[in-house]
N, C-alpha and C positions, 0 to 999 in steps of 0.2 A: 703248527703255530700254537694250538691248545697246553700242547707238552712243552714249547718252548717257553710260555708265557707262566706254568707251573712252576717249570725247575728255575724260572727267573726267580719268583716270590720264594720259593722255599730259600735259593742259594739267599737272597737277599736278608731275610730273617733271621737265616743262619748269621750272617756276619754283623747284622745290627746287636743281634742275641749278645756275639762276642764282643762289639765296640763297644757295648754300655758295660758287659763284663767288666774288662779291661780299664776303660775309663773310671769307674765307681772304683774298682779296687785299686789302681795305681792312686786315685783320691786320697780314699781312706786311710793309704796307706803312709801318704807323705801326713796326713794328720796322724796319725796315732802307729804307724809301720803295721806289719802285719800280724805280727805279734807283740806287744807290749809287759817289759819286766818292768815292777816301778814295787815302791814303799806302800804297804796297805792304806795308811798316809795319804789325800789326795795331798799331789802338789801343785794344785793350780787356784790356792786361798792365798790368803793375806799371808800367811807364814810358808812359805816355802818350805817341803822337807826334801833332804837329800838323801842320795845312795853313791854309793863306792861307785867309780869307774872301772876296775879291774876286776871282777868278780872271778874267784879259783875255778868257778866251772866254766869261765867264755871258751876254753878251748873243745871242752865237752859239750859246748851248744852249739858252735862254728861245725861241728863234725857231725850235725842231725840232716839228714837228708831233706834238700831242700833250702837250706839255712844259708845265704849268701854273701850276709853283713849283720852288724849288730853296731850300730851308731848310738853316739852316746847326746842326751837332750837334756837342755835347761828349759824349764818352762816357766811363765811370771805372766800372770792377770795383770793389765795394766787399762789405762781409760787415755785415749785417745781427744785433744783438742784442737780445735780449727776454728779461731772465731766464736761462733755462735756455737759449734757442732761438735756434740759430747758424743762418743761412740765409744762401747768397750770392747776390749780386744784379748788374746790370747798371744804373749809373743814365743816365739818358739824358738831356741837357740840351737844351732846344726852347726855341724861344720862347716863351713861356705868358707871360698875363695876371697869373697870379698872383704874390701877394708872397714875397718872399726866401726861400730855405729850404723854402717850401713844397714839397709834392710829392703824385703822385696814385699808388697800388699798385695791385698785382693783386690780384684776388680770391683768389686763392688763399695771396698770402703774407698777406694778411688774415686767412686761415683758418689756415694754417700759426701765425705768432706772438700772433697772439688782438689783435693793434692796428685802428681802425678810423677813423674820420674825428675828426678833434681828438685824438689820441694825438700823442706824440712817438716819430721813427722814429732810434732812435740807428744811423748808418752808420761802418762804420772802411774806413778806404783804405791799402794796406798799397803804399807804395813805398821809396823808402830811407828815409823816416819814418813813420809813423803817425800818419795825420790820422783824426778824429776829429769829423763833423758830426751835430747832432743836428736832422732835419728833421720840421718839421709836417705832420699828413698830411691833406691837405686833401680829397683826393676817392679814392675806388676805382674800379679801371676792370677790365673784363675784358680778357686777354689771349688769342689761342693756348696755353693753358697748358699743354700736353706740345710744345711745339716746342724748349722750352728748360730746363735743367735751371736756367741764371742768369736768373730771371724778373727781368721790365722794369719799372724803376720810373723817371716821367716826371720830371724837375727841369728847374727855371729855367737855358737855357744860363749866362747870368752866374755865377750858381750855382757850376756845373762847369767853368766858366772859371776862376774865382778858385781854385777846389782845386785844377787841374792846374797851377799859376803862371804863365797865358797872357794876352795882351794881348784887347784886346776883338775883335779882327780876325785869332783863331788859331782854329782847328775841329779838331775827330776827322776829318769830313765832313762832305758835304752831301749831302743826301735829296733826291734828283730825283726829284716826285710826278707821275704821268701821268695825265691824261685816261681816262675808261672807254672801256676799249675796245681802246686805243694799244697797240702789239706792246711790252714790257720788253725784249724780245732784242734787237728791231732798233733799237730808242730808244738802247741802250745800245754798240750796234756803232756807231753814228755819233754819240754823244758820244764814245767812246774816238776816234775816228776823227780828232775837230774837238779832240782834246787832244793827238792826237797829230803832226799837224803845222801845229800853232801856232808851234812856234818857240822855244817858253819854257820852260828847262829843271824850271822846277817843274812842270807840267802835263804835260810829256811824261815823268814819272816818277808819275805817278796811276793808280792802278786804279781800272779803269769796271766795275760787276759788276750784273747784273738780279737782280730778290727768286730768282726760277728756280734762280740759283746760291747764292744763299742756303742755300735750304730745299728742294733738287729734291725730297723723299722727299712733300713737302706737294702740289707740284705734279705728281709721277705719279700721287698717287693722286684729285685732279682728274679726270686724262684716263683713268683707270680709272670713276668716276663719269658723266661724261662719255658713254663706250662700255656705259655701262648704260642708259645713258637712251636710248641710240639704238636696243640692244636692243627694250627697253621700247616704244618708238613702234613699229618693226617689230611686234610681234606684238600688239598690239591695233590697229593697224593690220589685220591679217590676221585676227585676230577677228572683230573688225568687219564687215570686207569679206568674210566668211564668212558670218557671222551673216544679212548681208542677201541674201545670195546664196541662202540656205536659204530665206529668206522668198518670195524673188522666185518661186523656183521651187516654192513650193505655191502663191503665188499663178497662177502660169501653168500649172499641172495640173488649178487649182479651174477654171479657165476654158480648156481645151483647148479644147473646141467653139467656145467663142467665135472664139478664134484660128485654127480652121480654119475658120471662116464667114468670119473678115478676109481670109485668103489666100484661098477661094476669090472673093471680090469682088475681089481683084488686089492686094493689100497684099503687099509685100516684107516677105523673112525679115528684111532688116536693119532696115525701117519697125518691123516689129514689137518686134524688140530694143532698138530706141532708147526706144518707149514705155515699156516696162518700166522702161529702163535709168532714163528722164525719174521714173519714178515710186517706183523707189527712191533716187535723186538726192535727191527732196523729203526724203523718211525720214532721208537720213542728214541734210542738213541740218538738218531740225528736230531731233534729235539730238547732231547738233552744236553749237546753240547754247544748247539745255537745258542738255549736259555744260560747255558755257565758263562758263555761269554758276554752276550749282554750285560749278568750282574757281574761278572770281574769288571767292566769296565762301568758301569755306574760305581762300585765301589771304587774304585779308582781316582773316579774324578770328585764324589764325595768324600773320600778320605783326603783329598789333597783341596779341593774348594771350599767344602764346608759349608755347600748346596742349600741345602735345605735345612732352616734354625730349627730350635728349641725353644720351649721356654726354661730356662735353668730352674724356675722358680715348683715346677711340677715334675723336671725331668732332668734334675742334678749338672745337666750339662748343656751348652749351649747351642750346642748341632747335633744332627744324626751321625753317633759313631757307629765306626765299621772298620771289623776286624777281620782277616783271612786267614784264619785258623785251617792248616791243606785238610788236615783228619777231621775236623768235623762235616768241610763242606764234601769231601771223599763218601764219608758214613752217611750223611746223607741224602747223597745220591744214590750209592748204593741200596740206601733202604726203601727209598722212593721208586728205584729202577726195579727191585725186585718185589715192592707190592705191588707196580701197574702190572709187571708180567704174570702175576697171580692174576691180579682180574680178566689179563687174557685167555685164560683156558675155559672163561663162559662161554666164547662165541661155538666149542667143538660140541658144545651140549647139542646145538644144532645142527651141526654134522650127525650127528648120532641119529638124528630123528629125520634125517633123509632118505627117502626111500627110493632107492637106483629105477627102479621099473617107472615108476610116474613120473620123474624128471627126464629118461635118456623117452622114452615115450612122448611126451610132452612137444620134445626137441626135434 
């Protein structure tokens, strides 16, 4: 039960580790992609600047391992009104399916302005004139919602094209979306890399930035997360391999005389060690596979319930995520299975120090 209860918390750890992963960067990434090309320029002030849509290297960045899409973005500051309630926004134009004007909110400006799905979202855009659109709000989505104080609301690039008076082939950026997995630093050191000698003075004037630079405050506290979990496996780890370690040795005190009946028949201290060792090996195994299945199936039902909340406001997301990554929770176990089995070769130090004549004597 001790090693069941173990390999539960570790597996579970593991896969919360992975579900805030996952979550936090699929985030990030629908905000800013995972790598971000754009104009040194910001474009998210009162003047909007653009960049080409077709850049002579996209075929040279689509071919960087890792590199899956390159989506092209309009972005435009706007101020959002409802009544009484001034809120500012970020609108972000993507390709999306849906019809004109439409658009999808955050949950929270949902909550904020009292608007919901079929409302009308009136937006003002304040440059050297005041424009003035009123969009349909066709869906709510959740965000990161303390990452930003100008929450993100998704529009039709056309959309945001036509407001900022751009041809159909100008951008904010482009969102360079990567593979799970794919390093953002070094995806992003060799796209600045392959813009930078290109040759082409619009390219070689592009800033390449990974989400990391975005939001590092999002991403320290990842590898803070991260260094807890590694914690976490260290010491149930060592619980564990305690745990059996106390077993082993009342099992091997219940049975002293036996053990000095083996040595005196000519069994080695280390034959004898190994049996043990063979025989809490089994324990923690079955152990181990009781506790893996208990956490697949809590993660299970948390991943599909959504069990147990969050506060989004300290912990970017609304529920305990959890992700079943097979290689991490594989590795481990493995690592965990093979530090208990280290701490099992303390109990043969006792073997060693039995003396056959006083125990088969004794008996």
């Amino acid at each position: 039960m001790a090693i069941a209860v173990s390999f539960f918390i570790i597996i579970v750890a593991v896969a919360v580790s992975a579900g805030f992963r996952k979550s936090i960067r699929d985030g990030v990434a629908a905000m800013t992609g995972d790598v971000r090309i754009s104009p040194y320029v910001s474009s998210n002030g009162e003047d909007p600047v653009s960049m080409p849509l077709d850049l002579p290297s996209r075929d040279a960045i689509l071919a960087l391992p890792g590199v899956e899409s390159i989506d092209p973005v309009a972005i435009r500051a706007g101020i959002v009104k409802n009544g009484d309630i001034i809120h500012g926004v970020v609108v972000k134009g993507i390709q999306r399916s849906e019809e004109a004007l439409s658009v999808s909110i955050p949950h929270r400006l949902s909550e904020i302005t009292g608007l919901g799905v079929g409302d009308d979202l009136v937006t003002y855009f304040v440059g050297e004139k005041v424009r003035v659109r009123k969009f349909h709000i066709s869906a709510i989505h959740r965000d990161l919602v303390e990452v930003d104080d100008n929450l993100l609301v998704y529009a039709n690039l056309a959309d945001i094209q036509r407001l900022n008076g751009w041809a159909d082939d100008e951008v904010s950026c482009l969102d360079v979306n990567l593979s799970e997995g794919a390093s953002r630093q070094e995806t992003a050191g060799r796209i600045g890399h392959i813009l930078a000698v290109s040759g082409n003075p619009v390219e070689e004037s592009l800033y390449v930035s990974a989400s990391e630079d975005s939001y590092p405050q999002i991403f320290d506290w990842l590898k803070l997360l991260d260094f807890n979990v590694l914690v976490i496996l260290i010491l149930m780890t060592v619980v564990a391999g305690f745990n059996m370690v106390s077993g082993l040795l009342i099992m091997l005190l219940r049975n002293i005389s036996t053990v000095g009946t083996l040595k005196t028949l000519g069994m080695t201290d280390g034959a004898i060690g190994r049996l043990f060792v063979r025989i809490g090996a089994k324990a923690v195994l079955r152990g181990m596979l009781v506790g893996n299945a208990l956490a697949l199936l809590f993660c299970l039902v948390q991943g599909t319930t959504h069990l147990i909340p969050l506060d989004p406001a300290n912990y970017f997301v609304s529920w305990v995520p959890v992700h079943l990554n097979l290689w991490w929770i594989l590795a481990a176990d493995a690592a965990a299975f093979l530090g208990i089995l280290a701490l099992l070769w303390l109990p043969s130090l006792v073997v060693a120090s039995i003396d056959p004549a006083q125990t088969v004597k004794a008996e």
